[in-house]
BAVEXVO-676310 format. One record per residue (C-alpha): residue number from 1; chain; z negated, x, y; residue in three letters. Coordinates in nm, 4 decimals, padded with zeros to 6 digits, m for minus. Last residue first. Layout:
# BAVEXVO-676310
num, chaine, pz, px, py, residu
NUM, A, Z, X, Y, Ala
...
END
This chain:
# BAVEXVO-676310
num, chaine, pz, px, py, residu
340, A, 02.1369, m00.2586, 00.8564, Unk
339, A, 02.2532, m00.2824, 01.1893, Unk
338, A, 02.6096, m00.2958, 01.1570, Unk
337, A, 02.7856, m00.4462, 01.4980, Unk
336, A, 03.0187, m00.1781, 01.4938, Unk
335, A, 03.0697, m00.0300, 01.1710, Unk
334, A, 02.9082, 00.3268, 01.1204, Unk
333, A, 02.9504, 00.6719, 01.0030, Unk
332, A, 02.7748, 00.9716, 00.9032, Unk
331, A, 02.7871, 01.2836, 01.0514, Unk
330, A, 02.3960, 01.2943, 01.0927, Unk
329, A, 02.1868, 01.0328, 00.9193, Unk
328, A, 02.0351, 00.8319, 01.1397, Unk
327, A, 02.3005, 00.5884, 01.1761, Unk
326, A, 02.3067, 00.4156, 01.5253, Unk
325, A, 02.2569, 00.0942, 01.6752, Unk
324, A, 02.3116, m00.1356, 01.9863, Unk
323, A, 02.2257, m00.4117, 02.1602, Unk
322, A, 02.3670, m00.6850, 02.4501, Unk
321, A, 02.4525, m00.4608, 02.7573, Unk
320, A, 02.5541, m00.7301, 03.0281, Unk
319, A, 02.7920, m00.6913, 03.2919, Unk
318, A, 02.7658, m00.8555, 03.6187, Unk
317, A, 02.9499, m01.0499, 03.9055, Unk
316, A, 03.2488, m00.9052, 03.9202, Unk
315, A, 03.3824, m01.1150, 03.6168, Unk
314, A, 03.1178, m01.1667, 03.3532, Unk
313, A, 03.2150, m00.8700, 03.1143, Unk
312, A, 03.0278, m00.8201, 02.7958, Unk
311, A, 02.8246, m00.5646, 02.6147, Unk
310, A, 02.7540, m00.4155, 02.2501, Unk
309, A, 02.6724, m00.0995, 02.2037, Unk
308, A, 02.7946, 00.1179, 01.8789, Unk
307, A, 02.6807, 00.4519, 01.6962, Unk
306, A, 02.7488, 00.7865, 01.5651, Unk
305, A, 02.5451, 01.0868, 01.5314, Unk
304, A, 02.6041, 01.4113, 01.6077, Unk
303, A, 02.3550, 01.7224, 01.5072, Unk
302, A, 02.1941, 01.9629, 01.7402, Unk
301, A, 01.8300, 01.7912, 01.7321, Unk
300, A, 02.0434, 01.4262, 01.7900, Unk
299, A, 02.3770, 01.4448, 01.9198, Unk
298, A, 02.5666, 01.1643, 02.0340, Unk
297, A, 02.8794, 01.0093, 01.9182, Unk
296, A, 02.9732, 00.6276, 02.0850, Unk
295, A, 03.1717, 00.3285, 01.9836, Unk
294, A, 03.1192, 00.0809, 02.2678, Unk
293, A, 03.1590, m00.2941, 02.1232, Unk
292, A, 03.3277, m00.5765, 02.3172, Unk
291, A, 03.0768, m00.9066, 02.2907, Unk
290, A, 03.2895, m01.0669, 02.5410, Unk
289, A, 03.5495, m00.9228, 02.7385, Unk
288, A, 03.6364, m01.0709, 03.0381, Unk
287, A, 03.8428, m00.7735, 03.1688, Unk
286, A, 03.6909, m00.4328, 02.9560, Unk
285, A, 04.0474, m00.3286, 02.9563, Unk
284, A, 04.0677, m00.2779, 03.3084, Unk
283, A, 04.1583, m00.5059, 03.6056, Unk
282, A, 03.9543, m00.7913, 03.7971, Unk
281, A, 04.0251, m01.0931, 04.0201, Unk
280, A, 03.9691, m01.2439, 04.3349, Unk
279, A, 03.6057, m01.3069, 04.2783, Unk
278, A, 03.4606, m01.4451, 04.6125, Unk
277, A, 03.1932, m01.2929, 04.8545, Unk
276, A, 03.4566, m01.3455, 05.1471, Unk
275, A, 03.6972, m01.1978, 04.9396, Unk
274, A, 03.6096, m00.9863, 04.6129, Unk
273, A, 03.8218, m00.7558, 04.3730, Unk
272, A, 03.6888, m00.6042, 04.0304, Unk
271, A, 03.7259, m00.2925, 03.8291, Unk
270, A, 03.6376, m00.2929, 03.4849, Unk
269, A, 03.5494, m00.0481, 03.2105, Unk
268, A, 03.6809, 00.3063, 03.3653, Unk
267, A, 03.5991, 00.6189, 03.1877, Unk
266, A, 03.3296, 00.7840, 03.4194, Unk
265, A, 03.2840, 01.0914, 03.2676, Unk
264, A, 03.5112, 01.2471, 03.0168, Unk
263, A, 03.3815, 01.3623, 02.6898, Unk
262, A, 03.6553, 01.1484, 02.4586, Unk
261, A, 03.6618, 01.0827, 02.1303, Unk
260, A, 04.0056, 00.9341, 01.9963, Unk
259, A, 04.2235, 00.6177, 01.9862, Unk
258, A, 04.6029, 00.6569, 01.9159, Unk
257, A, 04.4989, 00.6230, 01.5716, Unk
256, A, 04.2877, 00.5009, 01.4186, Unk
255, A, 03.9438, 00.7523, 01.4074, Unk
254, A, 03.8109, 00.9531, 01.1578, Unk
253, A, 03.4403, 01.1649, 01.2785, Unk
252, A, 03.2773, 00.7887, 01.2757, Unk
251, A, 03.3005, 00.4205, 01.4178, Unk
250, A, 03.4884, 00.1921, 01.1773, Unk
249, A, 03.5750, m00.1019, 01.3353, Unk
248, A, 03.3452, m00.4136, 01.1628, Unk
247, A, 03.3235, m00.5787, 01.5327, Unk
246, A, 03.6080, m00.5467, 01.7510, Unk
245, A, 03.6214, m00.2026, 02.0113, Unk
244, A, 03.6337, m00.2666, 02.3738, Unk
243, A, 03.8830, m00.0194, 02.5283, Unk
242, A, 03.7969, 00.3248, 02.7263, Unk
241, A, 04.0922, 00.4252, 02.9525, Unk
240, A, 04.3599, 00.6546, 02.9546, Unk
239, A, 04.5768, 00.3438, 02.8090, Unk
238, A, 04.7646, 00.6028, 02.5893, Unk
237, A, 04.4629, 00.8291, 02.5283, Unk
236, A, 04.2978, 00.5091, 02.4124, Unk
235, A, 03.9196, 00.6186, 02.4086, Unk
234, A, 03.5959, 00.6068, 02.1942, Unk
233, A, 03.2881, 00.7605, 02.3206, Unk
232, A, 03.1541, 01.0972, 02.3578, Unk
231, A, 02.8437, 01.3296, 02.4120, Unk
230, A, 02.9177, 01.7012, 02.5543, Unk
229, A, 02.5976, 01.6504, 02.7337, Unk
228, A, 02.5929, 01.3045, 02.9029, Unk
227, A, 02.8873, 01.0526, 02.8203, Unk
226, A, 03.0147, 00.8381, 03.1175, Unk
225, A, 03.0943, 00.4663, 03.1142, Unk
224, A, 03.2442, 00.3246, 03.4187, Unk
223, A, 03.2218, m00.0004, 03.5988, Unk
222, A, 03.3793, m00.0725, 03.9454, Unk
221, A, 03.3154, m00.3245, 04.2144, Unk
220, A, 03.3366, m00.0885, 04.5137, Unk
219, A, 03.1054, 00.1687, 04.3375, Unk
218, A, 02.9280, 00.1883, 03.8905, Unk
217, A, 02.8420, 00.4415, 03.6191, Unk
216, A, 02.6964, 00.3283, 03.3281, Unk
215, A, 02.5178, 00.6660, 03.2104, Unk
214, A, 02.5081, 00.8126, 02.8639, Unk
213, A, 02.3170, 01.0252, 02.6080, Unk
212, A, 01.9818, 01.0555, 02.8821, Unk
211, A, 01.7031, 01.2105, 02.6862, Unk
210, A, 01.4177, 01.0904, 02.6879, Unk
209, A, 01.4175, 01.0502, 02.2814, Unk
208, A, 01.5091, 00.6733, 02.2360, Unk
207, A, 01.7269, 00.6607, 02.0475, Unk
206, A, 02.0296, 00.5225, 02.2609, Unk
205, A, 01.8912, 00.6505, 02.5902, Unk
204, A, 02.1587, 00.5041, 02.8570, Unk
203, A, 02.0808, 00.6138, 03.2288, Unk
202, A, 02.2102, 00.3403, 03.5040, Unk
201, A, 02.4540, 00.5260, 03.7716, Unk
200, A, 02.4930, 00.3984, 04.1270, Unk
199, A, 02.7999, 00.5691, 04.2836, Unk
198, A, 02.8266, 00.5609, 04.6897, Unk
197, A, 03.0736, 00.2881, 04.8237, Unk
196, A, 02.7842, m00.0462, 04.7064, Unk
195, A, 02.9515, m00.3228, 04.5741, Unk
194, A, 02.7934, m00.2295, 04.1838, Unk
193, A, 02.8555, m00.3620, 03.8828, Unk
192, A, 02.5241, m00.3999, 03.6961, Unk
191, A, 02.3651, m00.2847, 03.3746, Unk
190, A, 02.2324, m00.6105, 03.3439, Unk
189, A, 02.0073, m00.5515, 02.9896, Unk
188, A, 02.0728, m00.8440, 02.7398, Unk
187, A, 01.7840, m00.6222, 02.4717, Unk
186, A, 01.8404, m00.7986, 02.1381, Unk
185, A, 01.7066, m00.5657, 01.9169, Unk
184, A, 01.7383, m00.1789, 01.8802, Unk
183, A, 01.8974, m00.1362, 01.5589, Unk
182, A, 01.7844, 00.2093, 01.3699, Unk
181, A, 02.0402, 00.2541, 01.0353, Unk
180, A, 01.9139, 00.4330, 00.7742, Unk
179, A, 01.7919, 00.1075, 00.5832, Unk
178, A, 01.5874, 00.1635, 00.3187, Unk
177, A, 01.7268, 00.1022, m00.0269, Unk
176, A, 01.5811, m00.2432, m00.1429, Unk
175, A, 01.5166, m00.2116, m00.5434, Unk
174, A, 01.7492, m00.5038, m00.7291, Unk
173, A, 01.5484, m00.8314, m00.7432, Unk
172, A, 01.4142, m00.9156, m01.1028, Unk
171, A, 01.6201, m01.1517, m01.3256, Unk
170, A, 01.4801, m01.4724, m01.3496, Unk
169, A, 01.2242, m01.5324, m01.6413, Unk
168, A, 01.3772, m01.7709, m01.9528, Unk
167, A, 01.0717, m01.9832, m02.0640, Unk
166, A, 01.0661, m01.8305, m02.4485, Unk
165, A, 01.1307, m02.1272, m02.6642, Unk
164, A, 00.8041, m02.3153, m02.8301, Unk
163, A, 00.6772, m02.1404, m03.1649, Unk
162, A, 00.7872, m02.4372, m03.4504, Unk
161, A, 00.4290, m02.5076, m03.6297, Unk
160, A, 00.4862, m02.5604, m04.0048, Unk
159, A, 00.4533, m02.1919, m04.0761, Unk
158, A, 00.0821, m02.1584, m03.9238, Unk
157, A, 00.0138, m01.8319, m03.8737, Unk
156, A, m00.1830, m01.6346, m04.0266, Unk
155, A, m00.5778, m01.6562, m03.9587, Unk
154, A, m00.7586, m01.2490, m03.9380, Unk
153, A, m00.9169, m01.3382, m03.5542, Unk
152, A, m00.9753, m01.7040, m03.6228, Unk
151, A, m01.1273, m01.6576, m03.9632, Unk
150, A, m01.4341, m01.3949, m03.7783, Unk
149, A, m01.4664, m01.6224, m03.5323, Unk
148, A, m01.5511, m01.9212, m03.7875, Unk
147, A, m01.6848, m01.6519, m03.9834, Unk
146, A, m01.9555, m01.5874, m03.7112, Unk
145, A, m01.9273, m01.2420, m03.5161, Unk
144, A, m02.2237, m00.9650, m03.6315, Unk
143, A, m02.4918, m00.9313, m03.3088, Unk
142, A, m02.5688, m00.5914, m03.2506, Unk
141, A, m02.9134, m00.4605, m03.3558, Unk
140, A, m03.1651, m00.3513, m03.0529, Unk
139, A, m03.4642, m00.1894, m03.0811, Unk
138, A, m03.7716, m00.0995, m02.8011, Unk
137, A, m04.0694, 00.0712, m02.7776, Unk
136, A, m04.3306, 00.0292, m02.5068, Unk
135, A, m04.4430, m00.0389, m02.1557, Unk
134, A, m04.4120, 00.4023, m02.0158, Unk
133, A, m04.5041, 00.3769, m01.6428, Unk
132, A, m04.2170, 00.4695, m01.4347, Unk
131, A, m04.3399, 00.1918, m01.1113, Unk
130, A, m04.0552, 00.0150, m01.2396, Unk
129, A, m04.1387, m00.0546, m01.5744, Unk
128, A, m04.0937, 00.1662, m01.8415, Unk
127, A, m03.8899, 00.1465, m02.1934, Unk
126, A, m03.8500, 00.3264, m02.5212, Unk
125, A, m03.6329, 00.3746, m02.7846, Unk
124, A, m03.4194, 00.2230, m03.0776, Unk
123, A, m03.0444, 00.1915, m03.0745, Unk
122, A, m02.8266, 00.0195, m03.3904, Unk
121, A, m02.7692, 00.1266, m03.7450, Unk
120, A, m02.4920, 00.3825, m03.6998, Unk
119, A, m02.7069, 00.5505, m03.4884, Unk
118, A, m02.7667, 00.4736, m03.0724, Unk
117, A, m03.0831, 00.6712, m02.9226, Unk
116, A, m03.2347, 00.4909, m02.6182, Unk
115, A, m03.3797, 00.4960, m02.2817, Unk
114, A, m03.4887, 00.1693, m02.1035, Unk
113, A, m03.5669, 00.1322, m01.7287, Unk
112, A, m03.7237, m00.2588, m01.6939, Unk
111, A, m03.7128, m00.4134, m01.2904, Unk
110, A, m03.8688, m00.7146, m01.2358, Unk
109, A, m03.7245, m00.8923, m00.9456, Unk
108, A, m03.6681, m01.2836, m01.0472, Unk
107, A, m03.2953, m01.2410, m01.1265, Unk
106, A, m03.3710, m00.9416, m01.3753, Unk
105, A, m03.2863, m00.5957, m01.3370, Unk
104, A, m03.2017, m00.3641, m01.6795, Unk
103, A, m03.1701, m00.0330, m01.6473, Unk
102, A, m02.9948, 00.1142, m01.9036, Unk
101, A, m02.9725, 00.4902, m02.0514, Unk
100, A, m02.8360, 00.5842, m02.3778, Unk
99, A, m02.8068, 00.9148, m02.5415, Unk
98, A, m02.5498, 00.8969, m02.8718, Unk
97, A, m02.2701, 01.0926, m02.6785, Unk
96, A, m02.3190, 01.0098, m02.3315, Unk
95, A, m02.3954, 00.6520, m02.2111, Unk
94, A, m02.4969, 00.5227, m01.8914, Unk
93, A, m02.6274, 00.2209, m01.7031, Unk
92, A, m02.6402, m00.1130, m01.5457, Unk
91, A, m02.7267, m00.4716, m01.6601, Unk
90, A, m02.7626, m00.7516, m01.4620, Unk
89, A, m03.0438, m01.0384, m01.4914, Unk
88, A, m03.1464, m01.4008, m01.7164, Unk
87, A, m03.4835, m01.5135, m01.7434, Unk
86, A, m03.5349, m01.8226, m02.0004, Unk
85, A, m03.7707, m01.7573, m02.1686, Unk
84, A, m03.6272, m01.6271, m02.4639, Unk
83, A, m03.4518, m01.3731, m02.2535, Unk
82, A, m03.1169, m01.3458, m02.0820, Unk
81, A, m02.9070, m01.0200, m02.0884, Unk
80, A, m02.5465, m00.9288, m01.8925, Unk
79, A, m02.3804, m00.6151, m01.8487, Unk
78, A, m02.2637, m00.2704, m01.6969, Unk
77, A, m02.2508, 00.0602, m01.8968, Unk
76, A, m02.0390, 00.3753, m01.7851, Unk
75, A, m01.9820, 00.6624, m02.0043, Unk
74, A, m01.6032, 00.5522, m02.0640, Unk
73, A, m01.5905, 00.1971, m01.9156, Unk
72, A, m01.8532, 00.0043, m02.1909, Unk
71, A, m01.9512, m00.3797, m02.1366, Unk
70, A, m02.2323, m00.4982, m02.2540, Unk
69, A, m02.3605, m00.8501, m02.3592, Unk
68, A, m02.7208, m00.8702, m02.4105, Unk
67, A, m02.9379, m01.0769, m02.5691, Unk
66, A, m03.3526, m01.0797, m02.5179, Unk
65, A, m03.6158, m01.1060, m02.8440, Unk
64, A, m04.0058, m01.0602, m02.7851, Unk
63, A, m04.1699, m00.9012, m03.0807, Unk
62, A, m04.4431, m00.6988, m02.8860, Unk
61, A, m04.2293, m00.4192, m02.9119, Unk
60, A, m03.9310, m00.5296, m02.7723, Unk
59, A, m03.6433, m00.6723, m02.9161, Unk
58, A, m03.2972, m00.6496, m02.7785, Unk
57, A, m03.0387, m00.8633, m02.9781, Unk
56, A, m02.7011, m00.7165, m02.9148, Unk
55, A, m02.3162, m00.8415, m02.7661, Unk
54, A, m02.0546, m00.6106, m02.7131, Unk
53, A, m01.9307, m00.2600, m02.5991, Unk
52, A, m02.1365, m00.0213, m02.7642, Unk
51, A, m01.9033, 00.2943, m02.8555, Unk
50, A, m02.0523, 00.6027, m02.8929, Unk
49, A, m01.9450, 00.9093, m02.6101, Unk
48, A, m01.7874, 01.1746, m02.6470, Unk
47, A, m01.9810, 01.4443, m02.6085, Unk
46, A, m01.9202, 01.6480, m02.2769, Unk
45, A, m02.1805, 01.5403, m02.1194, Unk
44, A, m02.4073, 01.6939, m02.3699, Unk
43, A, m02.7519, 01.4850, m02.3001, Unk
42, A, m03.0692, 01.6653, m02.0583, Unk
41, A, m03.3012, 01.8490, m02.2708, Unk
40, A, m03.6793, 01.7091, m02.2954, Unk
39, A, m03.7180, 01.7638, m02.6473, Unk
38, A, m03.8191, 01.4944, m02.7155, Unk
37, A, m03.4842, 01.2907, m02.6216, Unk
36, A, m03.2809, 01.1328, m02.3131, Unk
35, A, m03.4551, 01.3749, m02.0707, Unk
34, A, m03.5581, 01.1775, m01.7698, Unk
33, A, m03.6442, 00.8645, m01.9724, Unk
32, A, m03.8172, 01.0484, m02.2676, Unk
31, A, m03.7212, 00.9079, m02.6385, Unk
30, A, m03.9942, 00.9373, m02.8551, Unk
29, A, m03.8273, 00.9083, m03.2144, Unk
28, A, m03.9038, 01.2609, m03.3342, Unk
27, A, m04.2474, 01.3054, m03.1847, Unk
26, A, m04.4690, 01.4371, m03.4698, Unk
25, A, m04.7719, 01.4304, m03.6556, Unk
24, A, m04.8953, 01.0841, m03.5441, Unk
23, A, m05.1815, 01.2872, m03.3292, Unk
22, A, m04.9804, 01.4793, m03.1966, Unk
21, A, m04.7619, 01.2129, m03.0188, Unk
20, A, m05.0380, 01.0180, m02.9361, Unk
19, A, m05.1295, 01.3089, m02.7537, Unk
18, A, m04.7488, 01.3323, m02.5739, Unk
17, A, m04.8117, 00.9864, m02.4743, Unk
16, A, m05.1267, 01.0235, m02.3281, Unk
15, A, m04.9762, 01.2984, m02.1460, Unk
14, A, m04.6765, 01.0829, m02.0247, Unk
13, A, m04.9205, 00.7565, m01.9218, Unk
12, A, m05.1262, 01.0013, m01.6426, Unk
11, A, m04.8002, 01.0809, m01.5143, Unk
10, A, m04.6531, 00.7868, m01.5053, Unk
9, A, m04.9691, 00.6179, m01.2915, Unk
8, A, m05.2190, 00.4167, m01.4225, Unk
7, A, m05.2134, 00.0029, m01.3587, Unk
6, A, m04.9554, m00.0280, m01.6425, Unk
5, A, m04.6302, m00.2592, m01.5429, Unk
4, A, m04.5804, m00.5759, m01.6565, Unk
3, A, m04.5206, m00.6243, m02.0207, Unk
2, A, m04.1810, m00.7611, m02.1405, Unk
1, A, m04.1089, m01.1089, m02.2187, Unk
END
């Protein structure tokens, strides 16, 4: 075990030690813990430095033995030691070129700061206690492996031993692409159909900007669908009306014909007849649809985009807007009902 700490202070020790120095006719293998050498120089960083990963017998000056197991990162030590009697602690330092510094902390408190030269032959140097007075010299030899280790590392192979099969691995997954379409979620919004004689119009934002890309226009039992700023949905020029789309039509700058885009406000979905507060019947294409898709172009920052809604008809009673989606990227198409 190492000595406990001197009762003078580190100052006091350092000029003894530098005496004793003169008087032994030289200080070559005086190592100083602030200076890494007698000469009192701070180490070359830039040195590469030795390499001392492994396991070493540290023994102190008064003959006492400890092991330790380091563990080298580039100049950075960290590691493991347990003494003779029993005392085991952490290890944490640095290295730079042949200059070593440690400190080692033990489990029961004592702290040891030890400052070393490393050769070819091993590290010798000298070591404090925690208050910085100077304890005593140190060595430390690494430990060689044991030919049993030794024969494992350099063994052949065995020929009469049949390696097993490689366990086949499953092909990796394919990279996800991200999606570039934005889906909103099942919403089931009532957008409404009116009885009232004066228009009631319901503002559509499709992404969400503030600004209003549609309205659902709605009097007397009527729905319409009107596009805001030169937007535009899908129309039969033949029907003059706006039809429900099928899911999977292709919503972009080609359309089948007869349909095209369309600007016009208030393109008629439905119109509806009551009696009494009863459903007589109702006209339009958008008559009991269910799950008819809007296609729809609207501009985004000066460019168009192109998207779908999803709705259905329930008689004059209400109409429901489902979802919808639209492709971010500008001029590009989508299916309706896509939302990935």
């Amino acid at each position: 075990m190492r000595p406990d700490p001197y009762p003078l202070g580190m100052s006091k020790w350092r000029l003894l030690l530098i005496f004793l120095c003169i008087l032994s006719f030289g200080c070559e293998d005086v190592v100083y813990r602030d200076g890494y050498g007698p000469d009192g120089q701070l180490p070359d960083t830039s040195s590469p430095p030795r390499d001392i990963n492994g396991t070493w017998t540290d023994i102190a000056g008064d003959g006492s033995a400890t092991t330790i197991v380091l563990v080298q990162s580039d100049n950075e030590i960290t590691g493991t030691l347990s003494d003779e009697e029993g005392r085991t602690g952490t290890i944490t330092g640095t290295i730079y070129g042949d200059r070593l510094e440690v400190t080692y902390t033990y489990s029961d408190g004592h702290v040891i700061y030890n400052a070393a030269i490393v050769d070819d032959n091993g590290m010798s140097g000298t070591f404090w206690s925690a208050d910085g007075s100077r304890n005593g010299t140190w060595s430390a030899t690494r430990v060689a492996a044991t030919e049993e280790e030794e024969a494992s590392e350099n063994a052949l192979p065995d020929p009469s031993i049949i390696p097993a099969a490689p366990v086949p691995q499953p092909e990796p997954d394919p990279p996800q692409t991200p999606s570039t379409i934005v889906y909103s979620g099942l919403k089931d919004i009532i957008v409404g159909i009116s009885p009232l004689s004066d228009w009631f119009s319901r503002p559509f934002d499709v992404n969400g900007d503030a600004i209003t890309d549609f309205d659902f226009d709605s009097r007397h039992l009527t729905l319409a669908f009107s596009p805001k700023n030169a937007n535009a949905s899908i129309t039969d020029p033949v029907m003059g009306m706006m039809p429900p789309l099928g899911e999977g039509t292709l919503i972009g700058d080609t359309l089948i014909v007869p349909a095209e885009w369309s600007s016009s406000s208030q393109q008629i979905m439905v119109s509806c007849m009551e009696l009494l507060g009863n459903d007589i019947g109702c006209a339009g294409p958008w008559t009991g649809a269910t799950n008819g898709y809007i296609g729809m172009a609207f501009d985004i920052d000066g460019s168009t985009h192109y998207g779908w809604a999803r709705m259905t008809i329930r008689g004059a009673a209400r109409a429901d807007l489902h979802d919808w989606a639209y492709e971010t990227r500008p001029g590009i198409g989508i299916a309706a009902g896509a939302t990935e």
